[in-house]
C-alpha positions in Angstrom: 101.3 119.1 108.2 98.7 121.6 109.3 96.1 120.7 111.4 93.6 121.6 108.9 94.7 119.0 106.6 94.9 116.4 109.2 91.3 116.9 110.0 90.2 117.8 106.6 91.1 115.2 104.3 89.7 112.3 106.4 86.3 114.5 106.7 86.3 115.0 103.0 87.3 111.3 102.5 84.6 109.7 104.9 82.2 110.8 102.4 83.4 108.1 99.2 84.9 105.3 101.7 81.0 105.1 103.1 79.6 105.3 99.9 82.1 103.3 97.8 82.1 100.6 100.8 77.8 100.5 100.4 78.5 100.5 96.3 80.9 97.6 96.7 78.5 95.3 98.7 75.2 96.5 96.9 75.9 97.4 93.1 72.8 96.4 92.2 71.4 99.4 94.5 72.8 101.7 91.9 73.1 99.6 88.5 70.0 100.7 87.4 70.5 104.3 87.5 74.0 104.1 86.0 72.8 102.6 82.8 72.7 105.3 81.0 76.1 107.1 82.0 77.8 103.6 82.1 77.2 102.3 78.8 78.5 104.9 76.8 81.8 105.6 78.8 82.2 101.8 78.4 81.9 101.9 74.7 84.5 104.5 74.4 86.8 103.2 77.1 87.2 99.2 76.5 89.3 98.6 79.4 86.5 99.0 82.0 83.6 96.3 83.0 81.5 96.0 80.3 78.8 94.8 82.4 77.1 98.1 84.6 77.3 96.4 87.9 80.9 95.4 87.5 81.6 99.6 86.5 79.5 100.5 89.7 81.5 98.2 91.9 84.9 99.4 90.4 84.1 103.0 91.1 83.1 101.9 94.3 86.3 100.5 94.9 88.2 103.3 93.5 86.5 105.3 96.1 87.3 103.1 99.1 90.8 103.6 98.1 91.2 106.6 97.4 89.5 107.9 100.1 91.8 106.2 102.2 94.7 107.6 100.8 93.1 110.7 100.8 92.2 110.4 104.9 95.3 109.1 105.7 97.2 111.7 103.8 99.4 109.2 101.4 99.7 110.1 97.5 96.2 112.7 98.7 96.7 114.5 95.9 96.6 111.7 93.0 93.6 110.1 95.4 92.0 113.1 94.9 91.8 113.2 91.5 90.8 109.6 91.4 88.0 110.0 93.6 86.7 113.9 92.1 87.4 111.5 88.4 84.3 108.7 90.0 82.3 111.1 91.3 81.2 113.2 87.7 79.9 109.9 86.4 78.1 109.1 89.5 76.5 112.8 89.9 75.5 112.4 86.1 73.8 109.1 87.3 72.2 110.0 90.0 71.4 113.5 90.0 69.7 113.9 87.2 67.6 117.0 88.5 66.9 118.5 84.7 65.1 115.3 84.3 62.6 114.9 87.0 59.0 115.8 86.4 58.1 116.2 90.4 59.1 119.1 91.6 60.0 117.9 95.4 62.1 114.9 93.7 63.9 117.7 91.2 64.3 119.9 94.3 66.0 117.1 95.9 67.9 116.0 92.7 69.0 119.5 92.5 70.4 120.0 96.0 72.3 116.5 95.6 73.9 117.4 92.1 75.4 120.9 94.1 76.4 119.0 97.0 78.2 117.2 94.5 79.7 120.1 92.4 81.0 121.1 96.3 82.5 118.3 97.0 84.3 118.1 93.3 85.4 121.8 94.3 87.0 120.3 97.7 88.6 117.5 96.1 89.7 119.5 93.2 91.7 122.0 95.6 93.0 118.7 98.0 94.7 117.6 94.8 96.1 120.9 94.5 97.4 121.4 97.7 100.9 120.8 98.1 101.3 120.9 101.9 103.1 123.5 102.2 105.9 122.3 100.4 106.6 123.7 96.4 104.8 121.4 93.8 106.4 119.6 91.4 106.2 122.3 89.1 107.9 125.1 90.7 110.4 122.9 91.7 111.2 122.5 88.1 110.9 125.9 86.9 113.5 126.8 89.8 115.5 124.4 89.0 116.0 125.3 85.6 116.5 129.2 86.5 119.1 127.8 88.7 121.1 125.9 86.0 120.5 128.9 83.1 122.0 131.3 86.0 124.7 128.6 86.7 125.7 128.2 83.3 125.7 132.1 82.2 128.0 131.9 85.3 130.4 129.5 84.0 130.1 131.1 80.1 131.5 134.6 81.4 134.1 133.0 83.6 135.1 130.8 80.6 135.5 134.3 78.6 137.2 135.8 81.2 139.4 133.4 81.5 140.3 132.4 78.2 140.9 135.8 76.9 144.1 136.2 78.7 145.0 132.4 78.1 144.8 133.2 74.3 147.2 135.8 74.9 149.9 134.3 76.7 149.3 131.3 74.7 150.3 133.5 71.4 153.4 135.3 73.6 154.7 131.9 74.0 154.4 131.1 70.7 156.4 134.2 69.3 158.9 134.0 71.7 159.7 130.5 70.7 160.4 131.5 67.1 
């Protein structure tokens, strides 16, 4: 592993471990603002907390370990996703910049929300980043480039093969008329 990855996922992750751990212990810090991006996600999606402080702690939780999958380099690229899939709901919560009427707390809003967008970006391309080694993905397109080679392979040998089988096959059955 690159040293760039050893130091950059933990300084990516050290971000939504803080925050998730302060989330977890104080929900109610944050309940209020996630009202209105927490109720109707939890309408749609009946498997989560129906009551807002419970969602807040669970993405809370989520973050804490994520992110420490994510620091600690273990399944970093499905942590990734969990975390960059917490923190759109928690921008649209908190960052509501379009909505502010001062224009020092939009300001601020507004620098938040693209802090945010940033950090989606870095998360987006840590759970893209394969270490070096092939993804999945190419793996599997390899893989089956390698078995339609092998088996054109073993078709033209067949036919090469069975050509002069055929023939001696039929020579031995005139002669044995």
């Amino acid at each position: 592993m690159s040293l760039l990855r050893v130091l950059g996922r933990p300084m990516l992750a050290s971000i939504f471990i803080a925050g998730g751990l302060d989330t977890l212990r104080h929900p109610h810090r944050v309940a209020g603002l996630a009202e209105p991006v927490v109720r109707p996600v939890t309408d749609r999606l009946r498997s989560l907390p129906d009551r807002t402080e419970d969602s807040v702690r669970l993405n809370g939780a989520v973050q804490v370990a994520a992110g420490l999958l994510l620091a600690t380099g273990r399944m970093s690229r499905p942590a990734a996703l969990a975390i960059a899939a917490t923190l759109v709901p928690t921008t649209l919560a908190a960052h509501r910049f379009w909505e502010e009427e001062d224009a020092g707390d939009k300001s601020q809003h507004r620098i938040h929300f693209l802090k945010n967008l940033g950090l989606l970006g870095g998360l987006l391309i840590a759970a893209d980043d394969t270490g070096a080694r092939p993804s999945v993905l190419w793996r599997s397109r390899h893989a089956a480039h390698d078995l339609r080679r092998e088996a054109h392979i073993a078709r033209r040998a067949f036919k090469a093969g069975a050509g002069p089988a055929a023939a001696a096959g039929r020579a031995r059955a005139k002669l044995s008329h």
